[in-house]
Kinemage of the C-alpha trace (Angstrom):
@kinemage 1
@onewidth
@group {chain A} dominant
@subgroup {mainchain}
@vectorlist {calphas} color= white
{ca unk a 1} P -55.160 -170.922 55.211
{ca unk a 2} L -52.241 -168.223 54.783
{ca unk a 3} L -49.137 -169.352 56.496
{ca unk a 4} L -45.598 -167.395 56.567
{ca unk a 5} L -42.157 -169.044 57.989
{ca unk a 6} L -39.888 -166.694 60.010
{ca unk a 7} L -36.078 -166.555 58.652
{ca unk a 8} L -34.760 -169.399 60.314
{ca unk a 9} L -38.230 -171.634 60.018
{ca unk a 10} L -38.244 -172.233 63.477
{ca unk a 11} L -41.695 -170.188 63.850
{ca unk a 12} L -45.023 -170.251 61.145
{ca unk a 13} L -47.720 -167.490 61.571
{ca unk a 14} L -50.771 -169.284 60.350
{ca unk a 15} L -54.334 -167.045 59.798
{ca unk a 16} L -57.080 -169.444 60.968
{ca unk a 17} L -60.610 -167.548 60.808
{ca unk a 18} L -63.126 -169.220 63.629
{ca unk a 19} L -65.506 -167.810 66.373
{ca unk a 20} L -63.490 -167.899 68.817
{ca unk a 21} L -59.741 -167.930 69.649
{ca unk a 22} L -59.764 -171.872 71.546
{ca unk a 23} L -61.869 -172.744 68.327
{ca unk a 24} L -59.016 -171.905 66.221
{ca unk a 25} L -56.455 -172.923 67.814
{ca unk a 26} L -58.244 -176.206 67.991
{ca unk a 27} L -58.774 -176.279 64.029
{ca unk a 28} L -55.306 -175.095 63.387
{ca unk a 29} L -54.084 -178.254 65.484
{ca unk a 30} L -56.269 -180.472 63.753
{ca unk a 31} L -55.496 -178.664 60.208
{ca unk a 32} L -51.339 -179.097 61.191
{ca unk a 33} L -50.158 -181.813 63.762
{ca unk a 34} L -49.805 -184.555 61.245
{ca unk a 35} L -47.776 -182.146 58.915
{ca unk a 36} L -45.565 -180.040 61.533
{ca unk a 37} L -44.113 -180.783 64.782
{ca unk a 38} L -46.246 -178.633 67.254
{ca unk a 39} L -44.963 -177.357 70.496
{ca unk a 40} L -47.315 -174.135 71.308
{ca unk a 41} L -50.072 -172.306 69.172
{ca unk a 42} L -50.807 -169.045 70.608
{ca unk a 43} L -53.157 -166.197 69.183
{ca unk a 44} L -52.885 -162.837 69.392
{ca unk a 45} L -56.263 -160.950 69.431
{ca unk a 46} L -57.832 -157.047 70.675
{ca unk a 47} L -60.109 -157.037 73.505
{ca unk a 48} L -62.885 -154.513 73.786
{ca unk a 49} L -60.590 -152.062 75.326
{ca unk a 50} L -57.794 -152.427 72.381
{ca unk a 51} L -55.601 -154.349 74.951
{ca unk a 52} L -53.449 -157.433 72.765
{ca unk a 53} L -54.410 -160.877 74.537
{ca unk a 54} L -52.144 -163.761 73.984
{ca unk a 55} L -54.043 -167.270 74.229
{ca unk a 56} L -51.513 -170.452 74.771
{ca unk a 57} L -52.451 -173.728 73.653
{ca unk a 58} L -48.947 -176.785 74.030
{ca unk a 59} L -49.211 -179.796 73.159
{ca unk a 60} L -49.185 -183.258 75.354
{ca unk a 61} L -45.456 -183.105 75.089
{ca unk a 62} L -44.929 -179.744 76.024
{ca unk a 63} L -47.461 -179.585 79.115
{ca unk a 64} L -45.973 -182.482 80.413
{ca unk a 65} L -42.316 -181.217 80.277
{ca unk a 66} L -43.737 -178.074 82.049
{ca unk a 67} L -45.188 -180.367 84.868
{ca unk a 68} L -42.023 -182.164 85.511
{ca unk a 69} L -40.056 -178.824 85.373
{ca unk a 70} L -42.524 -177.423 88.006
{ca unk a 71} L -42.301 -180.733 90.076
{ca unk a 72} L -38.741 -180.896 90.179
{ca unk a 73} L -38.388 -177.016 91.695
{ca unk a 74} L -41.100 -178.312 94.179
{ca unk a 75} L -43.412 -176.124 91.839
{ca unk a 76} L -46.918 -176.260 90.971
{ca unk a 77} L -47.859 -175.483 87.452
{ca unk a 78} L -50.783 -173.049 86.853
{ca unk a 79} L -53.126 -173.513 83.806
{ca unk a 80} L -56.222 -172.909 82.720
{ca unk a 81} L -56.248 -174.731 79.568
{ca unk a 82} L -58.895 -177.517 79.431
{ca unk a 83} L -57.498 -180.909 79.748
{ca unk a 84} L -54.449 -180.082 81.558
């Protein structure tokens, strides 16, 4: 796996190869969350027309921040990540 820290290490740009992008941000998880405190993975990947399609995954801690957020503004969170 080829990884690469942005200047101030607050961001890693990991290449995970997999069929899919929820397959590898799935791996990637597995691969990282007991070395690096996750927040969000997100890929970055052409569709058929050339358009750049971001795919979000957070973690526990970060979807349920998000919720409360929401909640307190009298907000509803919209997802369509699977187990949200």
């Amino acid at each position: 796996m080829s990884l690469a820290a942005n200047a101030d290490r607050t961001r890693l740009m990991a290449v995970q190869p997999a069929r899919t992008p929820g397959r590898a941000l799935r791996s990637l998880r597995r691969r990282l969350h007991h070395v690096l405190p996750i927040d969000v993975l997100t890929t970055h990947y052409p569709d058929q027309h050339g358009q750049v399609l971001l795919n979000l995954e957070f973690s526990r801690t970060a979807r349920a921040a998000i919720r409360q957020a929401a909640t307190a503004r009298g907000q509803r969170p919209e997802t369509s990540s699977p187990g949200a």
